[in-house]
ROTOR-386714 format. One record per residue: residue number from 0; residue in one letter; chain; x, z negated, y negated of N, C-alpha, C, O in turn. Coordinates in steps of 0.05 Angstrom, whole numbers. Each point is the difference from the previous one (the first is absolute). Example, Ala and Ser with C-alpha at 12.3 -4.5 7.8 and 13.67 -1.06 7.14 Angstrom:
2
(site 0,'a','A',(264,-156,114),(-18,0,-24),(18,0,-24),(21,-13,0))
(site 1,'s','A',(-28,27,-21),(16,-1,-24),(-15,-14,-22),(10,-4,-22))
This chain:
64
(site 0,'x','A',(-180,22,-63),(18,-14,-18),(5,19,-24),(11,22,2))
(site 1,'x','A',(-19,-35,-24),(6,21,-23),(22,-19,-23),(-9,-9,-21))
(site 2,'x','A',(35,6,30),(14,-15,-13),(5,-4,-33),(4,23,-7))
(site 3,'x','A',(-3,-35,-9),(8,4,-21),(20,-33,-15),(-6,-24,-1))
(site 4,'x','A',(22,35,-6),(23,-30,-11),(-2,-5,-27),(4,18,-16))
(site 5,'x','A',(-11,-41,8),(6,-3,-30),(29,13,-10),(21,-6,10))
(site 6,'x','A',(-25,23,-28),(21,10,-14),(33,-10,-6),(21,13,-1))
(site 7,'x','A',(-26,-39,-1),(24,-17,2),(13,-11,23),(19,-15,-3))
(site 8,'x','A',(-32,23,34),(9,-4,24),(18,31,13),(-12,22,-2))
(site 9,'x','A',(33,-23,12),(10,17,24),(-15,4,11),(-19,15,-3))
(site 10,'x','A',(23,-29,20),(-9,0,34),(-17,-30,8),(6,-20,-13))
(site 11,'x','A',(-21,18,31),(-9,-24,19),(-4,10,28),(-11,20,10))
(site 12,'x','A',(27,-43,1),(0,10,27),(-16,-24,15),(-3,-23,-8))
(site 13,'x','A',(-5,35,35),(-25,-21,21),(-4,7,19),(4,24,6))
(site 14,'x','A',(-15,-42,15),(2,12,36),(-36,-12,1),(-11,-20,-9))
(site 15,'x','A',(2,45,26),(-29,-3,6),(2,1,31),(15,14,14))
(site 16,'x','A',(-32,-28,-7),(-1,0,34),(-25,22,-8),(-14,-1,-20))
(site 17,'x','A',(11,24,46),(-19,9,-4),(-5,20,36),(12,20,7))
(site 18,'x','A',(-38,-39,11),(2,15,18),(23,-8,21),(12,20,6))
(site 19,'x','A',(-4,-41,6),(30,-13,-1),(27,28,2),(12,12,17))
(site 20,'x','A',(-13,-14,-55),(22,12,-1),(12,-11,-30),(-14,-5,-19))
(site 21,'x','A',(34,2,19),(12,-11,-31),(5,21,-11),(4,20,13))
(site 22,'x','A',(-5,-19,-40),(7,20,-13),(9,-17,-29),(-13,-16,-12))
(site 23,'x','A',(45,26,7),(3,-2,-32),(-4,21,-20),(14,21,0))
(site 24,'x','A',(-39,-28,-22),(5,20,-23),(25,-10,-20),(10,-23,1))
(site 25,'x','A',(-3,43,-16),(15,0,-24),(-19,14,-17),(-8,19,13))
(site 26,'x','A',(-3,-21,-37),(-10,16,-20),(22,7,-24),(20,-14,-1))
(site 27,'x','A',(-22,27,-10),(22,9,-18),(-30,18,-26),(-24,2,2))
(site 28,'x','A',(42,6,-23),(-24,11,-15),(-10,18,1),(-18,6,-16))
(site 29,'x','A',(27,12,37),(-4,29,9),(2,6,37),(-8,18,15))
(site 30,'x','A',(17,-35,-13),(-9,-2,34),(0,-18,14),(7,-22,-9))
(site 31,'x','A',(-15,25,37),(-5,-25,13),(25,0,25),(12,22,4))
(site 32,'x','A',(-5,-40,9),(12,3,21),(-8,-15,23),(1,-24,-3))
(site 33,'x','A',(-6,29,15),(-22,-1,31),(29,-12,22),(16,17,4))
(site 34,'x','A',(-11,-45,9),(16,3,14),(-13,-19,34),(-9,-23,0))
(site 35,'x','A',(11,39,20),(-7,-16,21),(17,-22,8),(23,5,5))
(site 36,'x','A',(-31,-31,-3),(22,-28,7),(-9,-6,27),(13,-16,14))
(site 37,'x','A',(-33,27,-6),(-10,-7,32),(-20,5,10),(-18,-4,-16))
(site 38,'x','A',(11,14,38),(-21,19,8),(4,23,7),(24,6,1))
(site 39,'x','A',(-38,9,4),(-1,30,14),(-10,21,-25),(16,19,-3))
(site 40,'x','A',(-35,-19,-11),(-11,11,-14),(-25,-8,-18),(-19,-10,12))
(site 41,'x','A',(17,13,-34),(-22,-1,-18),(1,23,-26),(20,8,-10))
(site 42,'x','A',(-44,0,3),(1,10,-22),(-21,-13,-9),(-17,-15,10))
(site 43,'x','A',(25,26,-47),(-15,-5,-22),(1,18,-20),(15,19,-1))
(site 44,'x','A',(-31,-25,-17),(-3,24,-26),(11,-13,-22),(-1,-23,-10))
(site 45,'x','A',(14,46,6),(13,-8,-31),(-17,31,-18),(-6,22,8))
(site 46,'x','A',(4,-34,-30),(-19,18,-23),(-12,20,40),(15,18,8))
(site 47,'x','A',(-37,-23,5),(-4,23,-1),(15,16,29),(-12,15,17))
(site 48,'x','A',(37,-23,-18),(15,10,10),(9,-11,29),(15,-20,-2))
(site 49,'x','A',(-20,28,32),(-3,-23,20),(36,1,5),(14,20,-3))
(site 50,'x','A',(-9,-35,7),(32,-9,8),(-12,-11,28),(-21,-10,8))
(site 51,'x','A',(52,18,7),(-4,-12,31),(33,-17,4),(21,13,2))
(site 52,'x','A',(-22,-26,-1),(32,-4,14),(-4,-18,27),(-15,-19,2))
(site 53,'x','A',(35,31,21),(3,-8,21),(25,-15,-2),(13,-6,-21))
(site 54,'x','A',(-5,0,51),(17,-13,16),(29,21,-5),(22,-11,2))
(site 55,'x','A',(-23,36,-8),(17,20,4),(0,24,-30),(17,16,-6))
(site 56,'x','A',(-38,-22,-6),(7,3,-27),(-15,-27,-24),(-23,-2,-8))
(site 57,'x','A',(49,-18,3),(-9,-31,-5),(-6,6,-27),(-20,-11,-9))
(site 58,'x','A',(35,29,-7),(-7,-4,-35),(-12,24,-7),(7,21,12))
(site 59,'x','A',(-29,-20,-36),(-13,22,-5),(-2,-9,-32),(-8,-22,-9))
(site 60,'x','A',(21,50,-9),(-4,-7,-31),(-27,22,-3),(-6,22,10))
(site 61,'x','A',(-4,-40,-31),(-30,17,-15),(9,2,-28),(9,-21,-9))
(site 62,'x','A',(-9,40,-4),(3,4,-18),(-22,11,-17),(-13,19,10))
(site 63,'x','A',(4,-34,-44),(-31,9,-7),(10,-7,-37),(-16,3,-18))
């Protein structure tokens, strides 16, 4: 995932099933926010960068 927002947006936020696990992003213009809504664990890449969030650590910020 290599995010980028039109200039005139904050943020957009969205829930991906992935692996059965939910996950909500938040994008912002400089970072992402990674939050687990259900499941055990999944990661993904942001720029590059692998993010993990579990059951026991649910939110993970990327910053790029």
């Amino acid at each position: 995932m290599e995010p980028k927002l039109p200039s005139a947006w904050n943020s957009i936020k969205f829930k991906l099933r992935l692996h059965n696990n939910e996950c909500l992003f938040t994008i912002y213009q400089n970072e992402v926010h990674v939050e687990l809504t259900s499941g055990k664990a999944c990661e993904v890449y942001v720029y590059d960068k692998k993010v993990r969030v579990t059951s026991q650590h649910v939110k993970e910020v990327c910053e790029y």
